[in-house]
C-alpha positions in Angstrom: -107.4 62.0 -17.7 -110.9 64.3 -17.4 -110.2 67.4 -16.3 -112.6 68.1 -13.3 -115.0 70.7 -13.6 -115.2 74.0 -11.3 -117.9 74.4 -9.0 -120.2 76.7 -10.5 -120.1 80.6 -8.5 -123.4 81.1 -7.4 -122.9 84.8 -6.4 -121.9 85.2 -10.0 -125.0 83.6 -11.0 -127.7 85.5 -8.8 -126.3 89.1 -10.0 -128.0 91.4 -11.5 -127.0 94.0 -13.6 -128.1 97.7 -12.2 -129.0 100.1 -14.7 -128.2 103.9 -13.5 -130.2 106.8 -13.8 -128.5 109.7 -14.7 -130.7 112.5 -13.2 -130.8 116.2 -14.6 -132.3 118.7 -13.0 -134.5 121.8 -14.5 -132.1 124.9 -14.9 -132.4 127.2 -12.4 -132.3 130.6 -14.0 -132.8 133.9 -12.5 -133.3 137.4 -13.7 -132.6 140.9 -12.8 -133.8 144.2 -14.3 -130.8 146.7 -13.8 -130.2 150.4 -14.5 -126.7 151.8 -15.1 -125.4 154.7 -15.5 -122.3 156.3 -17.0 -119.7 157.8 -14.5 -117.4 159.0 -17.3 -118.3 160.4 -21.1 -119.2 157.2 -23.7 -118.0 157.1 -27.0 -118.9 155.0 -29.4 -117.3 153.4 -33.1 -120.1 151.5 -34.5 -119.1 149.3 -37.9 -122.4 149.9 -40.2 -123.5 147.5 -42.9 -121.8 150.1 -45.5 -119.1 150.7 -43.4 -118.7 146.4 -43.8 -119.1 146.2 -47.3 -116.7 148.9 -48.2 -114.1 147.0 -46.0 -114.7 143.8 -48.0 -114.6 145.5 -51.4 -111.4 146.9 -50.7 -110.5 143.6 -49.9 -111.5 141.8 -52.9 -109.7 144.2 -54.8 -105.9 143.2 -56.6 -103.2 144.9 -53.8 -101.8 146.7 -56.7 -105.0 148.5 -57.1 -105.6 148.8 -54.1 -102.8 151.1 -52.5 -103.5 153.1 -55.6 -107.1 153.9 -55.4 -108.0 157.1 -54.3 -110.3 157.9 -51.4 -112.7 160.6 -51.3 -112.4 163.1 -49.4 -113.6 162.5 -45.7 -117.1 164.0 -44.8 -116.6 164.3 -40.5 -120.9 164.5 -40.4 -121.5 161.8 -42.4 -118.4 159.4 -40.8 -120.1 161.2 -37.3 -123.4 159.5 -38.3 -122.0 155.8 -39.1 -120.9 155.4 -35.5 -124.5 154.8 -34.1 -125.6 152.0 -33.3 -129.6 151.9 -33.9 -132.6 150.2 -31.9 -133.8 147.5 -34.5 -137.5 147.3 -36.1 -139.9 146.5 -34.4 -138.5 148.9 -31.6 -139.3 153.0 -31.7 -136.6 154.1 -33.4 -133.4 155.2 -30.5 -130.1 154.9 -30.3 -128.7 151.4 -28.8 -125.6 149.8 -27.6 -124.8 145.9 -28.2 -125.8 143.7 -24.8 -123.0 141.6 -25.7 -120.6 144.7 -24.8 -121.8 144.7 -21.3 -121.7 141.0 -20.8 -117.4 141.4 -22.2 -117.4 143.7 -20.0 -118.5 141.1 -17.0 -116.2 138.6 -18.1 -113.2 140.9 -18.5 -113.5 142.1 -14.4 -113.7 138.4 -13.7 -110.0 138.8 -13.8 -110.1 140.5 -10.5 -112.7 137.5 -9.2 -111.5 134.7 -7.5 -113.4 131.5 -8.1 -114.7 132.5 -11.6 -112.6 131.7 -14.5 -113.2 134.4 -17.4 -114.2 130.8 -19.6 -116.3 130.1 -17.3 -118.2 133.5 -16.7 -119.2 133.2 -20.4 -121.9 130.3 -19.6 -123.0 131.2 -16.1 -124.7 134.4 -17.0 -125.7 136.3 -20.0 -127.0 140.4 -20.8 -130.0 141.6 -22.8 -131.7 144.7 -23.8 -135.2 145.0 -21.8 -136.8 145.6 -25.7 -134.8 143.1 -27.9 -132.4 140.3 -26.8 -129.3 142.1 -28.2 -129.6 145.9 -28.4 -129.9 147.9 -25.1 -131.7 151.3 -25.9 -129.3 154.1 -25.2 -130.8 157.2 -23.0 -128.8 160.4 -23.5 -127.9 163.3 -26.0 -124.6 162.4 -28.2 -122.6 165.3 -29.6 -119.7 164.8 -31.8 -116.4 164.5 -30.3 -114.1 167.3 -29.9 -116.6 170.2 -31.3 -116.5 168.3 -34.7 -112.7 168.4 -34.8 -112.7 164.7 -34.3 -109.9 162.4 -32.5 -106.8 161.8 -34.0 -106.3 157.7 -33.7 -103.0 155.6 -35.2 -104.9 152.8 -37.1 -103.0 149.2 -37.6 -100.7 150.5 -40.2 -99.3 153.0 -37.9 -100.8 155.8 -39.9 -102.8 158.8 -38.1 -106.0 159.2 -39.3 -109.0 161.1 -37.9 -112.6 159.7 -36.4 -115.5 161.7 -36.1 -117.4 159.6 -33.0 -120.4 160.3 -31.1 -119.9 160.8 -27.3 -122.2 160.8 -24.3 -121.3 163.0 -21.6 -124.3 161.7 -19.5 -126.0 158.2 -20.1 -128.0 155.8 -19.0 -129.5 152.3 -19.8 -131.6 149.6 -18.7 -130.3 146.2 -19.2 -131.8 142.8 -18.2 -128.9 139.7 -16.4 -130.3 136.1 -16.9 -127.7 134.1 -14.5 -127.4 130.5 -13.1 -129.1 130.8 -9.4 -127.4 127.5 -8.3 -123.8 129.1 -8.6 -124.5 132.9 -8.9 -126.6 135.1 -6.4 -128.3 138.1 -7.0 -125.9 140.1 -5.0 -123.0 138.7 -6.9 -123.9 139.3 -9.9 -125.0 142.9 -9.2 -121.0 143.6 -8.1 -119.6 142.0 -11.0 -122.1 144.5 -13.1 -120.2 147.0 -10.4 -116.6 145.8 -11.3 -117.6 145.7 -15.0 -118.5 150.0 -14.5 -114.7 150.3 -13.8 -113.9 148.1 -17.1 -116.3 150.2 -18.8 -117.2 149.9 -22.5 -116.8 151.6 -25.9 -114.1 153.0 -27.2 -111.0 154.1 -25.2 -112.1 152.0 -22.0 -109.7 150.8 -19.3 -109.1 147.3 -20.4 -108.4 148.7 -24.6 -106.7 151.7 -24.0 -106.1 151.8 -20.2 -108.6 155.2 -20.5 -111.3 155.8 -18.5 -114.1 156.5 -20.8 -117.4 154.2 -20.8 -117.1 153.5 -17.3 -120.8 153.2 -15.2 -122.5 152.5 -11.8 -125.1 150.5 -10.9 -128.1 152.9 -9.9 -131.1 150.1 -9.0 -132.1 147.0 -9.6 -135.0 144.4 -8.9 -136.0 140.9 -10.2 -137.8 139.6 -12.9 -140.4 136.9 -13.4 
């Protein structure tokens, strides 16, 4: 017996398939030219290229040797003069801090934000220097810690040791904010920069030591084209 045939579906037959256009739009950035300025002393540790290579020496070395090789004697002006950090060439020569310690410093007082997830802050705005992308000239007169008697610091090991650190009782710094205007305003962005002054940044800040060194204000700010 033939089996009968089905009508053929004409709806089936007249559609058409309907290619979507994903749309993206042009980001919409925005920047801000911002002064800060230090509230309490800043101190900073800078690592230095030698300072780097003699770390990884000491690591390539056998660990027999190397608990038994003797250090020389610590020189506090020259240890004092590896903590800078150093506006890069082309720049006039100045001392600098790293851009990417103010933007931490963002994220970090993002855990005091509501609607901002610390992962998230790390995309929707970024810090640079107003003379290279990530070095912020550094306006003040450093002086070595303690009258050149240095800190005394516990190191990993548990150990004491001494650091001889420059220190900033008064600073400044200009800094440039490139943010995402469709989810961050102007405003918004300027009092995160303020909650970041109360994180602070550089050694013994609030949010590594739970000191109060490093900390800052905003003092002025206006937009850039």
């Amino acid at each position: 017996m033939a089996t009968p045939r089905k009508a053929p579906n004409k709806q089936a037959a007249t559609e058409t398939v309907v290619q979507k256009t994903i749309v993206i739009q042009k980001p919409n950035r925005a920047r801000i030219l911002v002064r800060i300025r230090g509230i309490t002393p800043l101190i900073l540790s800078a690592l230095s290229i030698a300072v780097l290579i003699e770390i990884l020496k000491n690591m390539q070395k056998d660990p027999e040797i190397r608990g038994k090789t003797k250090r020389p004697p610590k020189d506090p002006v020259a240890c004092y003069n590896k903590c800078f950090y150093e506006m890069p060439a082309p720049c006039k020569p100045g001392h600098a801090i790293l851009a990417l310690a103010l933007k931490k410093a963002m994220v970090a007082a993002c855990r005091e934000v509501e609607g901002i997830s610390m992962t998230e802050a790390r995309q929707f705005f970024h810090v640079y220097g107003t003379e290279h992308p990530m070095m912020i000239r550094l306006h003040g007169e450093p002086r070595m810690r303690n009258d050149g008697h240095g800190d005394a610091v516990r190191n990993e090991n548990g150990k004491i040791d001494i650091r001889f650190r420059p220190e900033w009782p008064e600073w400044h710094a200009d800094i440039v904010i490139r943010f995402n205007a469709d989810l961050l305003t102007a405003e918004s962005v300027l009092n995160l920069l303020a909650r970041a002054g109360e994180v602070g940044i550089g050694e013994w800040r609030s949010d590594k030591s739970g000191n109060t060194f490093g900390q800052f204000e905003v003092v002025g700010a206006e937009g850039v084209a």
